[in-house]
C-alpha positions in Angstrom: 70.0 -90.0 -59.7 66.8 -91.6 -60.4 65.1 -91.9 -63.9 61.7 -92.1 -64.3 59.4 -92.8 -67.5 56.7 -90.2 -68.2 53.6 -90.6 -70.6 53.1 -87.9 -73.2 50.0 -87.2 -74.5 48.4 -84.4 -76.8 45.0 -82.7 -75.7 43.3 -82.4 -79.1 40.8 -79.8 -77.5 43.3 -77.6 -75.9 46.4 -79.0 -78.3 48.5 -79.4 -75.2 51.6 -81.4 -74.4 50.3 -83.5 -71.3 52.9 -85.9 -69.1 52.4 -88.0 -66.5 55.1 -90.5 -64.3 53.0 -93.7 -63.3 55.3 -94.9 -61.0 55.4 -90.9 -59.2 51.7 -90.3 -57.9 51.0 -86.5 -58.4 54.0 -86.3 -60.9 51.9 -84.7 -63.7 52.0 -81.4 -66.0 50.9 -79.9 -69.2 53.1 -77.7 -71.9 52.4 -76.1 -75.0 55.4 -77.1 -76.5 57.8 -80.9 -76.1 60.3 -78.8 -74.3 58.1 -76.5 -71.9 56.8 -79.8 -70.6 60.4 -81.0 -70.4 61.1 -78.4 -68.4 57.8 -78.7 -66.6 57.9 -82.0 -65.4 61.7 -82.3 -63.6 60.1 -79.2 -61.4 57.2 -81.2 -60.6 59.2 -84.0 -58.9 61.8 -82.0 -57.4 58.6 -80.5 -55.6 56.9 -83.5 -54.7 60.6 -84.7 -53.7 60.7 -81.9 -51.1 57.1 -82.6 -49.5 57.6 -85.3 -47.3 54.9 -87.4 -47.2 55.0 -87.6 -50.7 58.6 -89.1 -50.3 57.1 -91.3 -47.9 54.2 -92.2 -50.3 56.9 -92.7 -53.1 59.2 -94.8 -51.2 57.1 -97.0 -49.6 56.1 -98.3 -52.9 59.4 -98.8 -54.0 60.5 -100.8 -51.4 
């Protein structure tokens, strides 16, 4: 399984949880809480895993 690193900011205006992956374009979401954008997150891959030229996108820059 692959790890990746997200960036975890708080919105002072809206006082949510935002994350990012750098090395995933597209891979971002928001939460109100630490753990709804844990769960958040993980879905946003697996989605952006199952769209194929995001794959593409993604492993071309691996490799």
């Amino acid at each position: 399984m692959k790890t990746f690193t997200a960036i975890i900011e708080r919105d002072s205006d809206t006082n949510l949880y935002i994350g990012y992956v750098p090395e995933f374009p597209g891979a971002h979401s928001q939460g109100e809480t630490l753990d709804e954008l844990q769960e958040n997150l993980p879905e946003v891959i697996e989605m952006l895993l199952e769209d194929e030229d995001a794959t593409k996108k993604y492993c071309d820059k691996i490799y």
